[in-house]
C-alpha positions in Angstrom: 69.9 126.8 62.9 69.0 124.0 64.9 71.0 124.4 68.0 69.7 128.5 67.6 66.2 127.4 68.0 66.9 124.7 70.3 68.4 127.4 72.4 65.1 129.7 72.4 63.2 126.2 73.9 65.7 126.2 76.8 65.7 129.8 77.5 63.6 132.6 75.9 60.6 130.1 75.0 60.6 128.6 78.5 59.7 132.0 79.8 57.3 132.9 76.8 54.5 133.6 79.6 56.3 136.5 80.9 57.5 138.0 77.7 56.0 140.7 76.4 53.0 140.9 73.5 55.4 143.0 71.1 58.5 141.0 71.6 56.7 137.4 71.6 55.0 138.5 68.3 58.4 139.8 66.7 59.7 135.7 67.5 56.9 134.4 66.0 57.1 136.4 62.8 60.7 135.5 62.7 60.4 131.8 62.8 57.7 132.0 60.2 59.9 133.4 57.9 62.8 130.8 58.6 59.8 128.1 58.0 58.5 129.7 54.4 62.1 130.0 53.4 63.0 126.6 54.5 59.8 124.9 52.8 60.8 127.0 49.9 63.8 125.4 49.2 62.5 121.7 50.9 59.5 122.0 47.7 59.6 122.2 44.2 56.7 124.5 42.8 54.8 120.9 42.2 55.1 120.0 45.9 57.9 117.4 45.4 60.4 117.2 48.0 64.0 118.0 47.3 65.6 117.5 50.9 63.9 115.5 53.7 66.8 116.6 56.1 65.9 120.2 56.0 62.2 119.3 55.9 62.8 117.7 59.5 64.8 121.3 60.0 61.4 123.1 59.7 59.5 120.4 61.4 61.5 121.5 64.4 61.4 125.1 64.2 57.6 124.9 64.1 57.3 122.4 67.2 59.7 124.8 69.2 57.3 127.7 68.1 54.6 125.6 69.1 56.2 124.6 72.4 56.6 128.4 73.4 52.6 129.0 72.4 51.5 126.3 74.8 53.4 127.5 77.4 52.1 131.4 76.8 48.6 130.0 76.8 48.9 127.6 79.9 51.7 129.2 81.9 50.0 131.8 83.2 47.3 129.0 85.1 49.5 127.5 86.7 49.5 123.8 87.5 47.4 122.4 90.9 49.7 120.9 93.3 50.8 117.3 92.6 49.3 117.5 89.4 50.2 117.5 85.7 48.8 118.9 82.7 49.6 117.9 78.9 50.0 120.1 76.2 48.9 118.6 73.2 49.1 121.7 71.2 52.6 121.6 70.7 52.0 119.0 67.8 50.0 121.0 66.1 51.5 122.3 62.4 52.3 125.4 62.3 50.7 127.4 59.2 52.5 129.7 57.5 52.4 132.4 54.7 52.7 131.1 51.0 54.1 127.8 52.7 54.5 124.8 50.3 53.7 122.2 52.7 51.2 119.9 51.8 48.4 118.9 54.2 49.9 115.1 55.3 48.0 112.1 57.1 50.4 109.9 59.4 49.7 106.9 60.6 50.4 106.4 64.8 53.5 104.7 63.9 54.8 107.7 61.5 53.6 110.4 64.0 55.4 108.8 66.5 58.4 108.5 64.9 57.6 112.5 64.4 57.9 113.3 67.6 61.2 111.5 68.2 62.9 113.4 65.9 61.5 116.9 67.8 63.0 115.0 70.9 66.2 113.9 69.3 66.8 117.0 67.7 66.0 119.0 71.0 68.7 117.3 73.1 71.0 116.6 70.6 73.6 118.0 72.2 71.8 117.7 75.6 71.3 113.6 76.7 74.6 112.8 78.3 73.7 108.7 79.6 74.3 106.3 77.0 71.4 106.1 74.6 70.1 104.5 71.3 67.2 106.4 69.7 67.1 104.0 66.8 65.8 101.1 69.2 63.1 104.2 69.8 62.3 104.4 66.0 62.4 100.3 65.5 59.6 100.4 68.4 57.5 103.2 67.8 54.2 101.5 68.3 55.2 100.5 71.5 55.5 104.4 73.2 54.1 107.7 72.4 55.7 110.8 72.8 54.1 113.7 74.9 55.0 117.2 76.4 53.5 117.7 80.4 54.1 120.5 82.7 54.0 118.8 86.0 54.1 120.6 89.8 57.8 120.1 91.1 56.0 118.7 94.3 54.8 115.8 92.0 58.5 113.9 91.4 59.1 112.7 94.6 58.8 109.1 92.8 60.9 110.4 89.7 64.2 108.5 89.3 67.6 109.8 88.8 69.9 107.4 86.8 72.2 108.3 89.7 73.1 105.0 92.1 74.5 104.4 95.3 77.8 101.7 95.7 80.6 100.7 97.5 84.2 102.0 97.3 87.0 99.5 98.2 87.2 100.7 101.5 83.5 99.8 102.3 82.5 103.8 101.9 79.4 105.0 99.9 80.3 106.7 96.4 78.4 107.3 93.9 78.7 104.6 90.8 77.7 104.8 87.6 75.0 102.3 86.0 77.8 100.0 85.3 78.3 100.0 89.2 81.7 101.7 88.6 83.4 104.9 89.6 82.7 108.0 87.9 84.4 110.1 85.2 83.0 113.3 86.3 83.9 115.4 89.5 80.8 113.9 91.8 83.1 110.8 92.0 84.7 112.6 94.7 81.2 113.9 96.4 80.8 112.8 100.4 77.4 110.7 101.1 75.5 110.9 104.0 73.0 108.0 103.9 71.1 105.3 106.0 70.1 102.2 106.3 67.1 103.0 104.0 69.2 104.7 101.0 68.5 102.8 97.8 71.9 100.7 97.0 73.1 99.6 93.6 71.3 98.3 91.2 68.3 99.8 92.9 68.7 103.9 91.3 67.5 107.2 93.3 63.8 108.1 94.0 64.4 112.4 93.8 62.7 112.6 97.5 65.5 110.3 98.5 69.0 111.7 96.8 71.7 111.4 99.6 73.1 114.8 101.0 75.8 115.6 99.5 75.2 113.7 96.2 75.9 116.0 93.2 75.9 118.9 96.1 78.6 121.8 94.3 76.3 121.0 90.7 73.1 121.7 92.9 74.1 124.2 94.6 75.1 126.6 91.7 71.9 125.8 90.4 69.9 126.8 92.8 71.5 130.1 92.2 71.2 130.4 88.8 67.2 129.2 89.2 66.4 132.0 91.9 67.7 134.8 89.5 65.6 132.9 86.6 62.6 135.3 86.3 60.0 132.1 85.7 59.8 129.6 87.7 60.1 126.9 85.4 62.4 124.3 84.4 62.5 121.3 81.5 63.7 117.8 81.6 63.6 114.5 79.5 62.0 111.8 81.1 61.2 108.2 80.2 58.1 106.6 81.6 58.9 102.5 81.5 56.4 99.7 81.8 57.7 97.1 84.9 57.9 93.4 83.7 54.7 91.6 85.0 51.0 92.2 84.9 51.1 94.6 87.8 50.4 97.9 85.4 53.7 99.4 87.6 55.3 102.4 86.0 58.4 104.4 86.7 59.3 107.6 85.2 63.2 108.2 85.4 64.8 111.4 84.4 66.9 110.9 81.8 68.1 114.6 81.0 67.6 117.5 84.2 68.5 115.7 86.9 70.5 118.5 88.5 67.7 121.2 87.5 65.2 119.3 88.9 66.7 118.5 92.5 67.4 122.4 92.9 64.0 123.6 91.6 62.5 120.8 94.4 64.6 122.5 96.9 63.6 125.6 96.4 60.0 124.8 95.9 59.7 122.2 98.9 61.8 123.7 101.5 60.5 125.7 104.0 61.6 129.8 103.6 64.5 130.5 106.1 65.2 133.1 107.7 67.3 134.9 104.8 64.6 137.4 103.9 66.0 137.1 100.5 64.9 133.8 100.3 60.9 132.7 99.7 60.1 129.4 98.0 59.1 129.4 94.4 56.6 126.7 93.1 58.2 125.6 90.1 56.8 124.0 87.1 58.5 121.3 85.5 58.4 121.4 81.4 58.6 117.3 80.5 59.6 116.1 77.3 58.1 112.5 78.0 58.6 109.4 76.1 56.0 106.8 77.5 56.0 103.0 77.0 53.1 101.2 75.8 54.3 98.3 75.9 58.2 97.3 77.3 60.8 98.5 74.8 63.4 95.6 75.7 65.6 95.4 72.6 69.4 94.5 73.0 71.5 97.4 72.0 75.0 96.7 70.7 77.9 99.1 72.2 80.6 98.0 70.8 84.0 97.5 71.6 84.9 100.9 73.2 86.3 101.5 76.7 83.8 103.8 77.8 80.8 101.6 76.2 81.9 97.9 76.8 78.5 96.4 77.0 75.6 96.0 75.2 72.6 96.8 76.7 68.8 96.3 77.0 66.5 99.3 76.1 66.6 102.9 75.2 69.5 103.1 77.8 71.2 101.1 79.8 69.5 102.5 83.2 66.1 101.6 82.1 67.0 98.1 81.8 68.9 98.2 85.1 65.7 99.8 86.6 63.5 97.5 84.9 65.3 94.5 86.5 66.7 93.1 82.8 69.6 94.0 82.9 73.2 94.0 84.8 76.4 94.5 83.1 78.2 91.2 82.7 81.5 92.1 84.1 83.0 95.0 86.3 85.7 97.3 84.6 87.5 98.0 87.9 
């Protein structure tokens, strides 16, 4: 049920602006009716609660009702250029007919942790980098948890947890945060860089991602987004607090990497002479978990090959960006 509705965020929810009244209303009465069942069987007739795990079931459903309301309501404005606007309604319950729910107070702390389950729920099957979202949970009054849609023409600063090395032949590759070679087919991708491209540890600004870095993935993307009828895409990103008193932030992509750079090209490059072709000014949907205060807690990995080292943070490449972390040894 979960990866259903999950499913209706990433496709038919992310286009709720363009759908129309009838069939927007039809969703809406259907995920009501999944919600009042579901708190049927999460209450007792006293308002007792039998399972917490499907509770946090219906919890989701509503938010990724919610989710698709905001973006009906705010789509339709549009967002200025280099700008952002939050959507704040996406928290909001979701009432239902003869519901059981009880009206509940959270504190910052529970509401927080709230919010990271809609998050971890939503990419469950999603966040590829190596993560922890208990060291999220064990810090929850150090972040919040918010939903933006931002102009694509506003991420030129937004890292990719991508990274620029050195093959044993003195070429540039692309490495992984560990500073190793990749287990994916980009291993094999052909940079063309300069003196000024960003070098390991130092990760990838988006206005400054090498041609020919993750070029095949990109490319088929930008297909699939010109035949998308909205122009709209969604990625989880992680806004972290830079050691110091400077007030520095950086927002890295954690989750849409490859969605983002082809909506950027589309949107930022100039219209060629392919009259098929006009630039689209995409909006980007971001699921954004923002520091507070630095979330720097040691994360055992383990003793597994493909997770040798413990790390600092929610991931690894947030404590590499931050500058508190380096893996201790090289695999190679």
């Amino acid at each position: 049920m979960v990866n259903a509705y999950n499913d209706l965020a990433f496709s038919v929810f992310l286009r709720a602006d363009t759908l129309a009244r009838s069939v927007w209303a039809r969703l809406c009465e259907g995920t009501a009716d999944v919600i009042r069942e579901t708190d049927k069987l999460v209450f007792t007739r006293s308002k007792r609660i039998r399972d917490k795990k499907l509770m946090r079931v219906a919890d989701h459903i509503g938010f990724i009702e919610m989710l698709g309301r905001a973006l009906r309501k705010n789509g339709e404005g549009g967002v200025p250029e280099f700008e952002s606007l939050s959507l704040p309604a996406v928290w909001d319950p979701v009432t239902t007919i003869d519901s059981r729910r009880p009206p509940v107070r959270r504190s910052a702390w529970m509401e927080t942790t709230r919010r990271l389950d809609r998050f971890e729920m939503l990419y469950q099957d999603e966040l590829t980098v190596l993560h922890d979202w208990s060291t999220l949970r064990d810090n929850a009054d150090r972040i919040s948890c918010e939903v933006e849609l931002v102009d694509s023409a506003a991420t030129d600063a937004w890292l990719a947890p991508w990274f620029v090395g050195k093959g044993t032949n003195g070429i540039a590759r692309p490495v992984s945060v560990l500073n190793c070679e990749l287990e994916e087919r980009a291993k094999y991708d052909t940079l063309r860089i300069n003196a000024a491209t960003p070098r390991w540890p130092q990760a990838l600004k988006h206005a400054e991602i090498p041609e020919g870095m993750r070029a095949t993935s990109i490319d088929n993307l930008c297909q699939v987004l010109e035949a998308q009828p909205a122009p709209m895409i969604c990625v989880l990103a992680y806004e972290l607090c830079i050691e110091g008193h400077t007030g520095e932030k950086k927002r890295v992509v954690l989750d849409g990497n490859h969605r983002l750079a082809a909506a950027r090209r589309l949107s930022l490059t100039p219209g060629s002479s392919d009259s098929n072709h006009h630039p689209r000014e995409f909006k980007v949907l971001t699921f954004l978990i923002r520091e507070l205060r630095p979330v720097d807690s040691v994360v055992p990995a383990g003793g597994e090959r493909k997770h040798p080292y413990e790390w600092k943070g929610f991931t690894p490449d947030i404590g590499l960006i931050r500058g508190t972390w380096q893996p201790k040894q090289s695999t190679e």
